[in-house]
Each structure stands twice: as structure tokens, then as C-alpha cells.
TIMI-2910 file (N, C-alpha, C, CB; in pm, 1 decimal, decimal comma, always signed):
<rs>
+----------+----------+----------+----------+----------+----------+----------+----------+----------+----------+----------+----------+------+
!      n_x !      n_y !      n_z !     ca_x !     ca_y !     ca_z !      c_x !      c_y !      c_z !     cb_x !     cb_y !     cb_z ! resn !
+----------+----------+----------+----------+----------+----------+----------+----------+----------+----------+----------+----------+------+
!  +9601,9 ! +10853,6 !  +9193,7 !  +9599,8 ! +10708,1 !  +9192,5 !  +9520,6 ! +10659,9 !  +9313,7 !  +9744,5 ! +10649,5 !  +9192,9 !  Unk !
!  +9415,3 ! +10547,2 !  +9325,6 !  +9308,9 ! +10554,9 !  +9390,1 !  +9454,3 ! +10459,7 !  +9486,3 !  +9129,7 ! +10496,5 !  +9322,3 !  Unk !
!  +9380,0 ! +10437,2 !  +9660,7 !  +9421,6 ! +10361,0 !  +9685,7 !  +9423,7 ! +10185,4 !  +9696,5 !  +9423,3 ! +10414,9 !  +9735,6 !  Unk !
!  +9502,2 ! +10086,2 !  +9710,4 !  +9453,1 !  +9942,3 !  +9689,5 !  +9397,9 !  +9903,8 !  +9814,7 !  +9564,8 !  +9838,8 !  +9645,0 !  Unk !
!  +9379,7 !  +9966,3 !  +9902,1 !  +9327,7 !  +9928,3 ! +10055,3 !  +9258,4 ! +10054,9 ! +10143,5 !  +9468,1 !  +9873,5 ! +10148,3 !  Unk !
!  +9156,5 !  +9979,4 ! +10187,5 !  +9097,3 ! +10090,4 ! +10310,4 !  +9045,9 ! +10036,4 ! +10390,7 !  +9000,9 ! +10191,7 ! +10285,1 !  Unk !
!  +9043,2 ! +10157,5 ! +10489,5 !  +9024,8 ! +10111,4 ! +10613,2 !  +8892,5 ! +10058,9 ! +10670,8 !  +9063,5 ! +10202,7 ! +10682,2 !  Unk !
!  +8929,1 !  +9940,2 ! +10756,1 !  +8869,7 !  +9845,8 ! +10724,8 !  +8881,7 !  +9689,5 ! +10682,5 !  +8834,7 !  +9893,6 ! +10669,2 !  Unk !
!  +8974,8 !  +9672,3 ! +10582,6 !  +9020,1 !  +9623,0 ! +10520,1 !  +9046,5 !  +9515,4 ! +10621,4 !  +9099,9 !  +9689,7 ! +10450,6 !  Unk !
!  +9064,1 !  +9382,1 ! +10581,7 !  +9165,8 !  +9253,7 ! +10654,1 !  +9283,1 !  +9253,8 ! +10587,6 !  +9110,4 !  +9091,8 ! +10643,5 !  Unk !
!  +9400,1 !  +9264,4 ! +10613,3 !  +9528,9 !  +9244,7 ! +10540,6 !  +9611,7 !  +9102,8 ! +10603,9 !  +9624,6 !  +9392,7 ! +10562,1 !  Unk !
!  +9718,8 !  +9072,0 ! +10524,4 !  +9807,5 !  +9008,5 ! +10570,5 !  +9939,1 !  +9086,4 ! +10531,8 !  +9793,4 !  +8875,0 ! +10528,7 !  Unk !
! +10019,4 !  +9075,9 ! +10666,2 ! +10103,9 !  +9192,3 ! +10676,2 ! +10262,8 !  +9069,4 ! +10689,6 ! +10049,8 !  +9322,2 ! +10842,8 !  Unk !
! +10351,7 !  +9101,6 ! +10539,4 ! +10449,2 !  +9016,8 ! +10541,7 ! +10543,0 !  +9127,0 ! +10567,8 ! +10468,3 !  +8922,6 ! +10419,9 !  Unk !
! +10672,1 !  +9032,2 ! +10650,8 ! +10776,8 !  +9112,3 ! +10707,1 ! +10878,3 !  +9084,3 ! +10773,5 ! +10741,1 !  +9180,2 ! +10767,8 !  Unk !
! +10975,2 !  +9044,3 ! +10724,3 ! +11090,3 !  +8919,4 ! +10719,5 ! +11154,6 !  +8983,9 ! +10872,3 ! +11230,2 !  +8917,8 ! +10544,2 !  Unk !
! +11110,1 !  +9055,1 ! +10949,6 ! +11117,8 !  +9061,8 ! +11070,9 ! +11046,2 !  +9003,6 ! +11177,9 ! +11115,7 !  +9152,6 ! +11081,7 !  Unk !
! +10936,9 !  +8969,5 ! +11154,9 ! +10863,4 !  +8931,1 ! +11206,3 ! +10876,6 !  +8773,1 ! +11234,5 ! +10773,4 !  +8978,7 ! +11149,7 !  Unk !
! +10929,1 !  +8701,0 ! +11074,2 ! +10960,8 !  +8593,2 ! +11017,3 ! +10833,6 !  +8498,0 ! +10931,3 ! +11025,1 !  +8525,2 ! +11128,9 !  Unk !
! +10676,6 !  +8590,3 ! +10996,5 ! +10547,6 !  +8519,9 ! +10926,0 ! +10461,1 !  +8595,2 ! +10918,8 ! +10487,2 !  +8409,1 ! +10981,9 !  Unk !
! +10366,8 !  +8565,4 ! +10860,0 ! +10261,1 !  +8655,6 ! +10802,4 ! +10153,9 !  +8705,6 ! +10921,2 ! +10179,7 !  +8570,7 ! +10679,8 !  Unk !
! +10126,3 !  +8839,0 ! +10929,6 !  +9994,4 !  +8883,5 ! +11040,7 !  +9923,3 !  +8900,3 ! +10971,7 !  +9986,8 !  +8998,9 ! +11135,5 !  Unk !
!  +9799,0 !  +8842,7 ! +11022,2 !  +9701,2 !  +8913,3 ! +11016,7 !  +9612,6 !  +9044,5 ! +11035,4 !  +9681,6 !  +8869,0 ! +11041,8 !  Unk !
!  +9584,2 !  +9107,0 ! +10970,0 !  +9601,8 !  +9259,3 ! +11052,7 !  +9465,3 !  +9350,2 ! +10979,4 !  +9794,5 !  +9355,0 ! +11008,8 !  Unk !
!  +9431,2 !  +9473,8 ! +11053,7 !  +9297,9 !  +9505,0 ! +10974,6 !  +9388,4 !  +9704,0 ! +10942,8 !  +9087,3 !  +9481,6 ! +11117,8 !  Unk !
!  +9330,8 !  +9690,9 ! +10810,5 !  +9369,3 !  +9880,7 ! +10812,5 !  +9278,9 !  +9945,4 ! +10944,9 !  +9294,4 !  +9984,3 ! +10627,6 !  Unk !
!  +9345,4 ! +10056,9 ! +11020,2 !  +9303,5 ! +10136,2 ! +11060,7 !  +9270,1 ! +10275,0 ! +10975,5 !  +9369,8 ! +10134,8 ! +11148,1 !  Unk !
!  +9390,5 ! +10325,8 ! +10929,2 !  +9396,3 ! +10453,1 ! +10837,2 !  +9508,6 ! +10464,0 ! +10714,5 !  +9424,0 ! +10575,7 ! +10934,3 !  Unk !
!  +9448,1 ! +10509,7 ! +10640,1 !  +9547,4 ! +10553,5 ! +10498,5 !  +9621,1 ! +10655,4 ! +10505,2 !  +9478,2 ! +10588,0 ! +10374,4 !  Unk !
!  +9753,5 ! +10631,9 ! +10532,1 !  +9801,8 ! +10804,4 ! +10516,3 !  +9826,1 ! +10878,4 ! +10381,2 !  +9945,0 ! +10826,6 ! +10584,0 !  Unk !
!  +9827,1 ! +10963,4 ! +10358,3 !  +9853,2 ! +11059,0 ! +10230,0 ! +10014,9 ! +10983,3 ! +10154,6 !  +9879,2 ! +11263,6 ! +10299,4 !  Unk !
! +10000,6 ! +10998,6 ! +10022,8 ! +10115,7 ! +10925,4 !  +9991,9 ! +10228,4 ! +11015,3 !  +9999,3 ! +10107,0 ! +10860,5 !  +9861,9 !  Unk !
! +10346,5 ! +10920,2 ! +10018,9 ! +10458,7 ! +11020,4 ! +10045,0 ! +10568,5 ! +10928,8 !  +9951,1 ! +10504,0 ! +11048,7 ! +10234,6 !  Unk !
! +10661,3 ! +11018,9 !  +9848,6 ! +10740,3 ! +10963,1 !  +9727,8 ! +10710,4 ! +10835,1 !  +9683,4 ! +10877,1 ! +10959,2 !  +9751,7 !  Unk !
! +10569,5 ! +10863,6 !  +9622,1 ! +10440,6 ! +10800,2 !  +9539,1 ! +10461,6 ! +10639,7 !  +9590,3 ! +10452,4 ! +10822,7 !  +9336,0 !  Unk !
! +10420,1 ! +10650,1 !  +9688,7 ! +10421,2 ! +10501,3 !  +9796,6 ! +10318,5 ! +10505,4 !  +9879,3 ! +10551,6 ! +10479,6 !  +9902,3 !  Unk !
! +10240,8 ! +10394,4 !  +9864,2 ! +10128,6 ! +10451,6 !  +9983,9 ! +10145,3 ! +10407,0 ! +10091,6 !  +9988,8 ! +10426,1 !  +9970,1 !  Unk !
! +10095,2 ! +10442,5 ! +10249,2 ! +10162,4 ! +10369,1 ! +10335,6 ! +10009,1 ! +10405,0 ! +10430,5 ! +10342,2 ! +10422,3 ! +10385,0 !  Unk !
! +10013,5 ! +10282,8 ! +10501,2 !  +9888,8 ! +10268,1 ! +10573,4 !  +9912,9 ! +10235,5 ! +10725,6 !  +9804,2 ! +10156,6 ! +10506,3 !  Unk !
!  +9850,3 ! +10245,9 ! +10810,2 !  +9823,1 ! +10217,0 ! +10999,9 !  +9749,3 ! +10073,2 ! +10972,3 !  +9684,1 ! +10364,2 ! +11112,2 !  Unk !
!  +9809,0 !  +9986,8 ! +11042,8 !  +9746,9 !  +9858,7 ! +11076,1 !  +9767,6 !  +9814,4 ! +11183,1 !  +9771,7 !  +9767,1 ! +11005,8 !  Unk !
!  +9685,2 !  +9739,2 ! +11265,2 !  +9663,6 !  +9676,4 ! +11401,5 !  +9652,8 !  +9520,5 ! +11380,7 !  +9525,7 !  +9736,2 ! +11474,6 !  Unk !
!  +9762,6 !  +9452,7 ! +11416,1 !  +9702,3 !  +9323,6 ! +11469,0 !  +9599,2 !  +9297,0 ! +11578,0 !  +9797,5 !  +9258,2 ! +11508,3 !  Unk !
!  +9526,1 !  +9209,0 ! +11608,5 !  +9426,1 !  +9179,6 ! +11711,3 !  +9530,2 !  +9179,3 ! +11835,1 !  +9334,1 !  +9028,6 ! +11684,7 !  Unk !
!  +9650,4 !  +9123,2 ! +11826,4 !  +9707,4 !  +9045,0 ! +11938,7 !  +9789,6 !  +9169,5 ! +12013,9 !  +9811,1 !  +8904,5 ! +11883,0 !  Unk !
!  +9798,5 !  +9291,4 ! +11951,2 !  +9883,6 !  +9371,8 ! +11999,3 !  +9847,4 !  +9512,4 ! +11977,9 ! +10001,0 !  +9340,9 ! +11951,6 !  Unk !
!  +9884,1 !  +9624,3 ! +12104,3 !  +9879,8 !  +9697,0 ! +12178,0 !  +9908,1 !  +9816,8 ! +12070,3 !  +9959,0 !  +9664,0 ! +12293,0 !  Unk !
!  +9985,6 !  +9845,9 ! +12005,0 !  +9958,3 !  +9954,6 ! +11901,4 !  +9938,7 !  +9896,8 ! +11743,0 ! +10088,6 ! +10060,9 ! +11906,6 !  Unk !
!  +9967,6 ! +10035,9 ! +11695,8 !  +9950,3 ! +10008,2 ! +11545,0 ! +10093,1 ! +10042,3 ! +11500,8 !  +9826,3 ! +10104,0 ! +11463,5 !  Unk !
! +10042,1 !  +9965,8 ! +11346,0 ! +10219,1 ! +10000,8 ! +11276,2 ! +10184,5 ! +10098,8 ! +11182,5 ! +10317,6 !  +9857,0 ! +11179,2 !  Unk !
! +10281,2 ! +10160,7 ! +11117,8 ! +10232,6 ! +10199,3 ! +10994,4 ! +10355,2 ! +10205,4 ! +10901,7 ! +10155,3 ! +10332,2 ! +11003,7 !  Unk !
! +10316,0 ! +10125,9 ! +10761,5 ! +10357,6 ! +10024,4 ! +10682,0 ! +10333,9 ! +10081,7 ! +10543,6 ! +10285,5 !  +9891,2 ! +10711,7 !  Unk !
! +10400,1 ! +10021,4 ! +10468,8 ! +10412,0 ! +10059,7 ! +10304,1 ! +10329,0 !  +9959,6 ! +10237,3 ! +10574,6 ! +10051,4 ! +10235,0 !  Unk !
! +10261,5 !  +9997,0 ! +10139,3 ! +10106,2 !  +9941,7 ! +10051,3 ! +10200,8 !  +9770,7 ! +10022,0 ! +10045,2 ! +10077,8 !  +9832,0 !  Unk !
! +10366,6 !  +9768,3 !  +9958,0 ! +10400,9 !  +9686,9 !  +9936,1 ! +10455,9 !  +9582,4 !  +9968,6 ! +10419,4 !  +9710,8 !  +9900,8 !  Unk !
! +10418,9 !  +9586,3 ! +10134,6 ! +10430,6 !  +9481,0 ! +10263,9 ! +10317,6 !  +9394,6 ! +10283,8 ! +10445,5 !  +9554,3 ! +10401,7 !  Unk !
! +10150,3 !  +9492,8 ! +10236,9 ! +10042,2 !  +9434,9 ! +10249,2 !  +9998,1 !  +9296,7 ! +10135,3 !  +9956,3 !  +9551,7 ! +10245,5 !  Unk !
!  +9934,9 !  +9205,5 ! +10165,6 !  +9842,9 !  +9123,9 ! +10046,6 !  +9711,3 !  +9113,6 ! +10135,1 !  +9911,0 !  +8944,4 !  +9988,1 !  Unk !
!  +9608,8 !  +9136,2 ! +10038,5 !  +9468,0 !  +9139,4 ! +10059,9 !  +9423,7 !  +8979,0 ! +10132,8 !  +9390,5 !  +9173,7 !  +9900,1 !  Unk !
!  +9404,9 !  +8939,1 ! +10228,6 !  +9318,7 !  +8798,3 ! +10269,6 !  +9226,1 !  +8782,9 ! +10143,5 !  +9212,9 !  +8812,1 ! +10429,2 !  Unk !
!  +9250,4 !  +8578,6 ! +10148,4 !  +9137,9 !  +8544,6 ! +10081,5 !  +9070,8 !  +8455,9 ! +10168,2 !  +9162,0 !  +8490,3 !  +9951,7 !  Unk !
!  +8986,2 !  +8443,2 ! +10163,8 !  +8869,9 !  +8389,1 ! +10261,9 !  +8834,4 !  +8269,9 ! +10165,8 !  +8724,5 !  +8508,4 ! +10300,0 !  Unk !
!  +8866,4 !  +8129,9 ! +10226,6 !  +8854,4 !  +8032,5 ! +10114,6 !  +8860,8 !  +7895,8 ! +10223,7 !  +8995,4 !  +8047,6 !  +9978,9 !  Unk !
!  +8817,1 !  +7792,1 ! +10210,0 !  +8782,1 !  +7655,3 ! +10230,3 !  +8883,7 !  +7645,9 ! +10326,9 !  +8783,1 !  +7551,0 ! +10106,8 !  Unk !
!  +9000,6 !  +7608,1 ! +10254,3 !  +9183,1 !  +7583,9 ! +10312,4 !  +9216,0 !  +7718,0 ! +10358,9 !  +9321,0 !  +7536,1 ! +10173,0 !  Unk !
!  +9199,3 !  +7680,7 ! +10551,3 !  +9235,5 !  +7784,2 ! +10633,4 !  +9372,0 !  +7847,1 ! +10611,5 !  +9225,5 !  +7738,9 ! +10760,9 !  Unk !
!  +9464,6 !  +7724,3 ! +10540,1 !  +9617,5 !  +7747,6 ! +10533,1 !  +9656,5 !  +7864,5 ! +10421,7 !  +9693,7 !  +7600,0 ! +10490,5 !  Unk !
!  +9547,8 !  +7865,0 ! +10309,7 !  +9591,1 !  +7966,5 ! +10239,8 !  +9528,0 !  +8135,7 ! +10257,1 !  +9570,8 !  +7911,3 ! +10110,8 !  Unk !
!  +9616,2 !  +8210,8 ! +10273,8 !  +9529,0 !  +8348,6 ! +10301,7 !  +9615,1 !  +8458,8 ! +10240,3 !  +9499,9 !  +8384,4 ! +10475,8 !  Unk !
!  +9662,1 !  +8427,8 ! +10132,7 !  +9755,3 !  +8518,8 ! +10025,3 !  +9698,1 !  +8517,9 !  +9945,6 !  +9882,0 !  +8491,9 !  +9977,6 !  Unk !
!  +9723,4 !  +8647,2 !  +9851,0 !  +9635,3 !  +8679,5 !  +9741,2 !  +9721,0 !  +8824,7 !  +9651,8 !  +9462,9 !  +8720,0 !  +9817,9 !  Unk !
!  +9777,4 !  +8749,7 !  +9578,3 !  +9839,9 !  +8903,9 !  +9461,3 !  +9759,5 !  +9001,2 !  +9448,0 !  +9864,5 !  +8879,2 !  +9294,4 !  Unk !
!  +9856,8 !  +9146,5 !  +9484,3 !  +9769,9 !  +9270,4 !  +9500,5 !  +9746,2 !  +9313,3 !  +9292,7 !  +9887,4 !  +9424,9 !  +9626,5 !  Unk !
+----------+----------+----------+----------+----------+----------+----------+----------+----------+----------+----------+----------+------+
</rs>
């Protein structure tokens, strides 16, 4: 199964810990583990990386209205 993101990528990284959406870019894809993909991402604003499950990520949309930047994977 190909993956939905690479590195590279701009993501928005949701995570009811956090309480709001980051912005964040893939660093690396890791190999899937109990058919979940899970990826390394870096916000700009901070000092390491996370690494996160494919179904935390939504792809940025780059559009007019700065306010919207969600997009169904």
C-alpha cells in the first residue's frame, strides 16, 4: 500500500493534546507497523521531531482564506 505522505510534505498535525492544529512538514516515513503508517514531523517552532500515525495527519490546502488549511485525506 503506497504511502499518503512524503517527505517533504506540509501537513497539519491534529491532536487533542495540543488543543490546535500544527503546522508541520514530513521529515521521514517509517516502515509500517500493524498496517498503520506512521511518519517523523517537525514543526518550524520546535526543537525536535514527533513521530505520529498517518491518521493524525491532513494534507494543507493552500487557498485564498488563510483560515482554512484542512483537507480530507
Amino acid at each position: 500500500m503506497p504511502e499518503v505522505f512524503a517527505v517533504g510534505d506540509t501537513v497539519v498535525y491534529n491532536d487533542s493534546v495540543i488543543g490546535r492544529p500544527v503546522k508541520c512538514r514530513i521529515t521521514k516515513v517509517m516502515p509500517r507497523e500493524h498496517g498503520a503508517s506512521f511518519y517523523h514531523i517537525r514543526d518550524v517552532t520546535e526543537r525536535h521531531e514527533r513521530s505520529v500515525p498517518g491518521n493524525t495527519l491532513a494534507r494543507r490546502v493552500p487557498d485564498a482564506d488563510s483560515n482554512s488549511v484542512f483537507a480530507a485525506n
